[in-house]
C-alpha positions in Angstrom: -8.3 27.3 -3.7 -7.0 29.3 -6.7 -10.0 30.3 -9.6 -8.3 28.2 -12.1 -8.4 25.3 -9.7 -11.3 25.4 -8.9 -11.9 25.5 -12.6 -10.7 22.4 -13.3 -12.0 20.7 -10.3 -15.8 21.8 -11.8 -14.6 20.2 -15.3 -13.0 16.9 -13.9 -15.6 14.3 -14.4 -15.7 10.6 -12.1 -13.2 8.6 -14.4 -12.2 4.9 -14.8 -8.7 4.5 -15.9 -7.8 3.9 -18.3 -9.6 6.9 -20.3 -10.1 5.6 -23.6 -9.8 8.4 -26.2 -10.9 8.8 -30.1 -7.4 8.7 -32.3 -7.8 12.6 -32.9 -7.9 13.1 -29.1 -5.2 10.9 -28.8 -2.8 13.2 -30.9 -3.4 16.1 -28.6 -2.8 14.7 -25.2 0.0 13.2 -27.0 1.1 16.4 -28.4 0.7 17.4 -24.7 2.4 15.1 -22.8 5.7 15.8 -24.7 5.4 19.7 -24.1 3.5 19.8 -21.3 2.1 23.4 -22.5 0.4 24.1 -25.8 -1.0 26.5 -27.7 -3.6 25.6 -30.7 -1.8 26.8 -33.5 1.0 24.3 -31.9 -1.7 21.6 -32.1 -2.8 22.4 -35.4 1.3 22.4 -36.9 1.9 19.2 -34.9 -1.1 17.3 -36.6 -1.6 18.9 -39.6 -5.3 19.5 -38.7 -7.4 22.6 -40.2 -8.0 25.4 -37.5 -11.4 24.1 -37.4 -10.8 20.6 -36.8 -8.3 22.1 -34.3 -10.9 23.9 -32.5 -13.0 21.3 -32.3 -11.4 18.8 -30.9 -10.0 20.9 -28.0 -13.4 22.2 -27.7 -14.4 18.6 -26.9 -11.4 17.7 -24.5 -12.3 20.7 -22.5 -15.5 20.0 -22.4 -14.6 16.8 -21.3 -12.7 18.0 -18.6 -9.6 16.2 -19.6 -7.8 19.6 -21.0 -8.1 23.4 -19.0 -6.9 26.9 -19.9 -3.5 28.1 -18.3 -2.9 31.9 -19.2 -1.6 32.8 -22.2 1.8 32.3 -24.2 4.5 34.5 -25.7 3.2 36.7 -29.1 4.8 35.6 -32.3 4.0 38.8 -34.0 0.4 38.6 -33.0 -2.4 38.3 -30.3 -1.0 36.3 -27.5 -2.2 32.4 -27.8 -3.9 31.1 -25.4 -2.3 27.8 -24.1 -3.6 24.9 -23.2 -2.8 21.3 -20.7 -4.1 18.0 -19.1 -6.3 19.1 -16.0 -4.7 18.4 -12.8 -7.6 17.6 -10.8 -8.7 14.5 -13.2 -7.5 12.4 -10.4 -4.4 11.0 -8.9 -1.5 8.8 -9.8 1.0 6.2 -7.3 4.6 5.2 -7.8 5.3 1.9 -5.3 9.4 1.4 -5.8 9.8 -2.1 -3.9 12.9 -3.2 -3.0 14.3 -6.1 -1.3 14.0 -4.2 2.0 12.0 -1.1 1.8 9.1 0.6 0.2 9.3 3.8 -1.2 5.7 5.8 -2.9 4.6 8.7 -4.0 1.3 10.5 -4.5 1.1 12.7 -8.1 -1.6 14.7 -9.8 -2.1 13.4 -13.4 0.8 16.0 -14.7 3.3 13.7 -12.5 3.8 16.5 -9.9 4.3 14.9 -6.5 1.7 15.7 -3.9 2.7 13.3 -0.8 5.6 10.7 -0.4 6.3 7.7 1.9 9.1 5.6 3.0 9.3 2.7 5.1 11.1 -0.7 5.8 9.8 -3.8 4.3 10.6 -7.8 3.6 9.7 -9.3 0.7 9.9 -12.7 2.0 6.7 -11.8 3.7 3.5 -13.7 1.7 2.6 -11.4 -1.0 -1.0 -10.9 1.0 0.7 -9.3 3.7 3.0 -7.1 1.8 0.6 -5.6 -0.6 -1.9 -5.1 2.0 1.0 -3.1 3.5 1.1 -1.2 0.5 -2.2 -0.6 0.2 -2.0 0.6 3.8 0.6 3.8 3.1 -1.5 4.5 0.0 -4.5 5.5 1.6 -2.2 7.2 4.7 -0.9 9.1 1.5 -4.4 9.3 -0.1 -6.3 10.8 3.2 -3.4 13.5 3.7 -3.9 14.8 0.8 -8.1 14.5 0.9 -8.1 12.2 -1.8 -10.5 9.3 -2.2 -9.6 5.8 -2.8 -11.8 5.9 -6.2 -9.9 9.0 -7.6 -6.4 7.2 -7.8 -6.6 6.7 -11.8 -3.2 4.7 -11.9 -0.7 3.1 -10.2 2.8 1.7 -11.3 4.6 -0.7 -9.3 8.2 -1.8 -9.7 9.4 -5.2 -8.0 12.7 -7.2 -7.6 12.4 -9.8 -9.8 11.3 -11.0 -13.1 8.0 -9.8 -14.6 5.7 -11.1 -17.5 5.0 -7.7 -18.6 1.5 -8.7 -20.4 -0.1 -10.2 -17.4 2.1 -8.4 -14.5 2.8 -11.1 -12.4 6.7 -12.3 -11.3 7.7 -15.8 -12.6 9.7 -17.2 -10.5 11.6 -14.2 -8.8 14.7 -15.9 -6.6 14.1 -13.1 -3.8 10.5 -14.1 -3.3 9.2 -17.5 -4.6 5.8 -17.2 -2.6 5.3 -14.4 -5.2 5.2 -16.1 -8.6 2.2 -15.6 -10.3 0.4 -13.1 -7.6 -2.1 -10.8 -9.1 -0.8 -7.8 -7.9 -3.3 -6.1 -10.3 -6.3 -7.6 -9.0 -5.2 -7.3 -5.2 -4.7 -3.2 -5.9 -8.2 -2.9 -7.7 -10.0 -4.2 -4.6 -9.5 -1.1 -2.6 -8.4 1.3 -6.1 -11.3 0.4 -8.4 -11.1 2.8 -10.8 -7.3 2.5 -11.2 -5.1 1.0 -13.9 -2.4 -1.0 -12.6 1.0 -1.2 -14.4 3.5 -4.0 -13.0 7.6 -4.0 -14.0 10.6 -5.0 -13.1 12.2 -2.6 -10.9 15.6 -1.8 -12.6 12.8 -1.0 -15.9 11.0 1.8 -13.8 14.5 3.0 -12.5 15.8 3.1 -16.4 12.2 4.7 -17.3 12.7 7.2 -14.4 16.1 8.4 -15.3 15.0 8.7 -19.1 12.2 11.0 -17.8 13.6 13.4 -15.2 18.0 12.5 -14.6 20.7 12.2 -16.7 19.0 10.3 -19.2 16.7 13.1 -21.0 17.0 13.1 -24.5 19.4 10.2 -24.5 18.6 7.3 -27.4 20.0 4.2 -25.9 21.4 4.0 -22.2 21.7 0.8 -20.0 20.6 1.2 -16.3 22.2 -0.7 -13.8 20.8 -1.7 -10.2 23.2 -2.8 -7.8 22.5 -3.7 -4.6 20.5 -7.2 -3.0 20.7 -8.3 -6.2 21.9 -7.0 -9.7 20.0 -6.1 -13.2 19.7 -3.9 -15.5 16.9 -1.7 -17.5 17.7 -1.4 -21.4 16.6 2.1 -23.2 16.5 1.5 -27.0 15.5 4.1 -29.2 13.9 6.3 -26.4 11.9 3.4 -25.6 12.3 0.5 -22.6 13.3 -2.8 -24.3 11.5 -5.5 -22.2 12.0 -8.0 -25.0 9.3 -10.7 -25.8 7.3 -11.3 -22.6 9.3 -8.4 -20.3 12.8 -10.3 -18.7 15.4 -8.4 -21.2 18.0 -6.5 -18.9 18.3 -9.5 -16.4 21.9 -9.8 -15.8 22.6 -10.8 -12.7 22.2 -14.4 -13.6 24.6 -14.7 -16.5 27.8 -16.7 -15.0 30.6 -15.4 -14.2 32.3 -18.6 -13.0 31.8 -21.8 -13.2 32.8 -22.8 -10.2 31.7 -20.4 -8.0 28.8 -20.1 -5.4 25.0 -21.5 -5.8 22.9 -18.6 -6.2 19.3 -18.2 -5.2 18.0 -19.1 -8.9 19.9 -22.8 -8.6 22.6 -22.1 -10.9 26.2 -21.3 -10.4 28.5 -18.5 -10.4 25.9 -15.7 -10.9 27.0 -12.3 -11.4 24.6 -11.7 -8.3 25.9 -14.4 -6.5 29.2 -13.0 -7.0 29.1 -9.4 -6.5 25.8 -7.6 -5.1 25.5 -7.0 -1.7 24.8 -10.4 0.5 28.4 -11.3 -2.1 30.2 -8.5 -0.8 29.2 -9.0 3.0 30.3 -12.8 2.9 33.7 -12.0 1.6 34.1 -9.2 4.0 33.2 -11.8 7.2 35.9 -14.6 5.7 38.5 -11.4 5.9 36.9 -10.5 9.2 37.3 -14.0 10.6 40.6 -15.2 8.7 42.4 -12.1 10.3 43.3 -10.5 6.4 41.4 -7.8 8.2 41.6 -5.9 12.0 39.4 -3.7 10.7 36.3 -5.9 9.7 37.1 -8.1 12.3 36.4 -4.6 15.0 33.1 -3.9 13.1 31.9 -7.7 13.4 32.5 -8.0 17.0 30.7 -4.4 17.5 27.5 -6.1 15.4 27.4 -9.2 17.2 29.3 -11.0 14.5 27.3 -9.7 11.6 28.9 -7.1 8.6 27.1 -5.1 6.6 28.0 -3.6 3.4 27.9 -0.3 4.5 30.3 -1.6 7.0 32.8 -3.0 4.2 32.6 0.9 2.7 33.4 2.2 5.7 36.2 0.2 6.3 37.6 1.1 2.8 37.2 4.7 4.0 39.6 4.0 6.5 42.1 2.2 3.8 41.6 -1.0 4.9 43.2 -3.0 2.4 40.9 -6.4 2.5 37.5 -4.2 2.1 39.0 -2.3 -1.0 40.0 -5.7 -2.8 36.4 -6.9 -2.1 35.3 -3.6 -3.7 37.1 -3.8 -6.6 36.7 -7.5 -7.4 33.2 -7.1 -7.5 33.3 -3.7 -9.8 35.6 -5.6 -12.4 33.3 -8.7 -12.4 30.6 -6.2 -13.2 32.5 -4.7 -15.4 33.2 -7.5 -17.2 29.5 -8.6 -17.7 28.3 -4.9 -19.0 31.8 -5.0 -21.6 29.7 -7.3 -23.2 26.8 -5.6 -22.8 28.2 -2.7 -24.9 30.0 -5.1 -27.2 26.4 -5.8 -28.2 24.0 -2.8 -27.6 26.4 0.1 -28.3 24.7 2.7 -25.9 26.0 5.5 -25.6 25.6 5.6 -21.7 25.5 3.5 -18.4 23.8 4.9 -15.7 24.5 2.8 -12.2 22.2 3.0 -9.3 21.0 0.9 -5.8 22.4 1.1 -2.4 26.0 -0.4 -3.5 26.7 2.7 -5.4 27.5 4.7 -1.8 30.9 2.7 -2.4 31.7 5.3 -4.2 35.0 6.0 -6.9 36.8 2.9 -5.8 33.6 0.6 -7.6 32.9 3.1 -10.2 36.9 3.1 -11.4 36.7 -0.5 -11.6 33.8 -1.1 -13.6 35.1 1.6 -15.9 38.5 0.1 -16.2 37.0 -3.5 -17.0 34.1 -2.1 -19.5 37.3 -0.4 -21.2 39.6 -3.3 -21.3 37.1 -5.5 -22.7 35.0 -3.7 -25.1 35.4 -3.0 -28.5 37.2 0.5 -29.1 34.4 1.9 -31.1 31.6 0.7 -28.8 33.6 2.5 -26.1 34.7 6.0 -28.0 32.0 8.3 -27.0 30.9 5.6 -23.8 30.0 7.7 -20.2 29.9 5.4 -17.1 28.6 7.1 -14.3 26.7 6.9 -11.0 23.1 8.3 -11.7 22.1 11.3 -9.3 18.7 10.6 -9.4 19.1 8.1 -6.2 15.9 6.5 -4.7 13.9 9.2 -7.3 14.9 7.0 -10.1 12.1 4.7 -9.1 9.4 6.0 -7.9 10.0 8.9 -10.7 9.6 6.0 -13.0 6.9 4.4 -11.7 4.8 7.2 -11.9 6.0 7.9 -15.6 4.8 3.9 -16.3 1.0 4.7 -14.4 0.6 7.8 -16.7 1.8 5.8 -20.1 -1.2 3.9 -19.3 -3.8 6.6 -18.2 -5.0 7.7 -21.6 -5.3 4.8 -24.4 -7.2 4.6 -27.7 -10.2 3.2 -27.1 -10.2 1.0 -30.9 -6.6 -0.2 -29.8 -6.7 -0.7 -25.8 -3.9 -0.4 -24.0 -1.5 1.2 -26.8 -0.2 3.6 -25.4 -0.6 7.1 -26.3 
């Protein structure tokens, strides 16, 4: 192990998350979590603060273990400053990204670097029992690999499908998995992580948060993230900031209707943009074309399943030029299209960012969202407006889930749960 290491592994002190901090203290991991790196003249400009007070409040984070020493920085015409960030070794952070399907983690340090990751399939029509315990499972597989111990993991962030009450972390009502309404994912985790904080979020939010934090999104004021793939939503950055609205469902647009008259979807209601063009949408149309005869093609790959299609299968068929699998693609692109034109009729952002498993379909979807959002926005809201696929792939989540845990670690201890 490396001196300085080893340093802050001596300073790191048994911690409950989430560390609640005097307001001056507050200001400098602040300070610190923007820049990672700091300096105490740096401190002292950022927060107005006499040398003195400077001094003395870093003296008392250090001594606390929460801040370490990390070399020295470049000369501005004098000695060298010594710089300054959060210790590493205060304990560790998880990112859980579920999906409909699968389960991806990841195991950070405080400072968000990632330390061990996991994959694996899942069902979340499984009780919520058996799932998290699943969970809980690859945690300490990820926590023993890297000789951590169960008490050490200060946060964790979890994303899910479905709609969350933000203040109390628990789904209401998710179509994907009823049995899950009103689970306390936070008090399930806490059994086996007691000294953790658990943040709970939709999973498009943590996607949006993750791109905002380490893609496409740095820097950028107001962005919609869109998640196609089971289903469809979206995650809403608004002034650098995720906009959860009152109780945490903003960005939930795969249930505004799209047709009247089209197909019950899983919430009860008709004609969902879900219902209409995520995947399971997609998949149905392609069988009709398989088993109608509008397409050879898809009626080859169904046969070669067993009489199943996936949507993988309907891209690869458009690959080929099949003509039935590209109109399917394209009708479900414009009807998303559609829905986000008015999106950007309302929010003005000044980009869309579109993510989930649909987006291996590649140009052919892309194209026709753009070409809808264009046709049927406003020409203003649209002058400076990028549409693109985000490049952060399955990152975006667990990225943003961590981000979510360490928003959390370190709160004012007069104002809980602000966060710093």
């Amino acid at each position: 192990m490396a001196q300085a290491e080893k340093s802050e592994t001596k300073q790191a002190q048994a911690l409950h998350a989430p560390i609640l901090m005097k307001r001056a203290e507050a200001e400098v991991i602040r300070a610190l979590r923007k820049l990672g790196k700091i300096s105490r003249t740096e401190v002292s400009n950022i927060t107005g603060w006499s040398k003195a007070k400077t001094s003395q409040e870093i003296r008392s984070l250090v001594g606390k273990g929460y801040l370490v020493e990390v070399g020295e920085g470049a000369s501005q015409g004098g000695r060298r400053p010594g710089l300054l960030r959060i210790n590493n070794q205060l304990g560790y952070l998880v990112g859980l990204d579920i999906g409909a399907t699968s389960i991806d983690m990841v195991l950070t340090d405080v400072g968000g670097n990632v330390l061990q990751r996991c994959s694996a399939l899942a069902d979340v029509r499984q009780s919520p029992d058996e799932f998290f315990s699943r969970c809980s499972e690859l945690i300490l597989q990820m926590a023993n690999a890297q000789g951590c111990h169960h008490d050490q993991i200060l946060g964790i962030g979890v994303g899910v499908p479905g709609p969350v009450d933000f203040s109390r972390g628990v789904l209401v009502a998710p179509p994907l998995m009823p049995d899950w309404e009103n689970f306390l994912i936070r008090d399930f985790f806490q059994h086996t992580f007691p000294a953790a904080y658990v943040v709970v979020d939709n999973d498009v939010n943590i996607m949006a948060l993750g791109e905002q934090r380490a893609g496409d999104g740095v820097g950028v004021e107001h962005f919609i993230f869109i998640k196609i793939g089971t289903g469809i939503g979206s995650g809403i950055v608004s002034n650098g900031k995720v906009h959860r609205g009152s109780i945490g469902c903003a960005g939930d647009i795969g249930h505004i209707c799209v047709d009247k008259d089209g197909p019950i979807c899983r919430c009860g209601n008709t004609g969902c943009l879900e219902a209409m063009a995520a995947g399971p949408a997609i998949t149905e149309k392609a069988l009709q074309a398989a088993k109608n005869g509008s397409s050879p093609l898809l009626s080859q790959m169904m046969e070669a399943n067993g009489g199943f299609l996936r949507p993988e299968d309907v891209n690869a068929a458009c690959r080929e030029g099949d003509q039935a699998a590209l109109e399917i693609i394209r009708a479900s692109g414009q009807m998303i299209g559609d829905v986000l034109a008015g999106l950007v009729n309302f929010f003005n952002p000044s980009h869309i960012f579109i993510g989930g498993g649909i987006t291996n379909f590649g140009n052919h979807l892309l194209v026709s969202i753009r070409r809808a959002v264009l046709r049927r926005s406003l020409p203003l809201a649209t002058t400076h407006l990028a549409i693109n696929f985000s490049r952060m792939g399955p990152e975006a989540g667990v990225t943003g889930a961590v981000a979510l845990a360490r928003e959390y670690l370190f709160v004012i201890e007069d104002q809980p749960f602000v966060i710093v």
